[in-house]
C-alpha positions in Angstrom: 200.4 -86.1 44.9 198.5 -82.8 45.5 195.1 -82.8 46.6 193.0 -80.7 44.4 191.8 -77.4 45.1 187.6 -77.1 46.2 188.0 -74.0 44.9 190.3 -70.8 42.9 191.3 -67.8 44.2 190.3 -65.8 41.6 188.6 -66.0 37.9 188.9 -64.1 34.3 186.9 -61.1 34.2 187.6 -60.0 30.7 188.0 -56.3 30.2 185.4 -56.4 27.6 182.7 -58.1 29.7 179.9 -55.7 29.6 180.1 -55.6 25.6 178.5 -59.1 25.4 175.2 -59.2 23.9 173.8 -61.1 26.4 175.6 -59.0 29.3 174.6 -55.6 27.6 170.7 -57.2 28.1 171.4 -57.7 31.6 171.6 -54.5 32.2 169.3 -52.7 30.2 166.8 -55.1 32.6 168.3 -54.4 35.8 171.1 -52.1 35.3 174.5 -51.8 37.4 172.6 -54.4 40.2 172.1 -57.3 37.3 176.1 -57.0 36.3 177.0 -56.8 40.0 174.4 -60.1 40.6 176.2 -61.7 37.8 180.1 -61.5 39.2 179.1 -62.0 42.5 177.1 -65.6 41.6 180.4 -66.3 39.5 182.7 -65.5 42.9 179.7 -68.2 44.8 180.3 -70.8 42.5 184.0 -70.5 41.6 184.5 -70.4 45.4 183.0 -73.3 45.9 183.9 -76.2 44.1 182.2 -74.7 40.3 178.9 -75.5 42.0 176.4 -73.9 43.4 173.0 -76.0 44.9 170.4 -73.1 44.0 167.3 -74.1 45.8 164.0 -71.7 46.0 165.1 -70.2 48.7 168.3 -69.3 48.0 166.9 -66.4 45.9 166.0 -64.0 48.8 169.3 -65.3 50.8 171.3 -64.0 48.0 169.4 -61.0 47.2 169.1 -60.1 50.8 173.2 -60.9 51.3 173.6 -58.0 48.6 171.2 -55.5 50.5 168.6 -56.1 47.5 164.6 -56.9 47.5 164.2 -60.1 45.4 160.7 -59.1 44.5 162.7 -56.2 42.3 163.9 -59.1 40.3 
């Protein structure tokens, strides 16, 4: 029997994402930054296991890992 995988290699992104109510909100707070945020927390938790352990601190690591201030947020 095959192990299962920890993670995928790749998820959905449906053409049509930024039309989403909730998406097009995203944006109109934080612009281009807040829909790149979004896809790049998806790629953290799909790559690991469809879990990611957010603790406090974990805000500045992942702002500062995409060159962003997490007090702008």
């Amino acid at each position: 029997m095959r192990k299962p995988k920890k993670h995928i290699d790749f998820f959905s992104h449906d053409t049509n994402s930024s039309d989403d109510d909730d998406m097009a909100y995203l944006q109109c707070e934080h612009g281009l930054n807040g829909y790149a945020i979004w896809f790049k927390l998806l790629e953290r938790v799909y790559g690991n296991s469809y879990y990611l352990n957010w603790i406090d601190r974990n805000e500045k690591v992942v702002a500062n890992s995409y060159g962003l201030s997490f007090e702008a947020y």
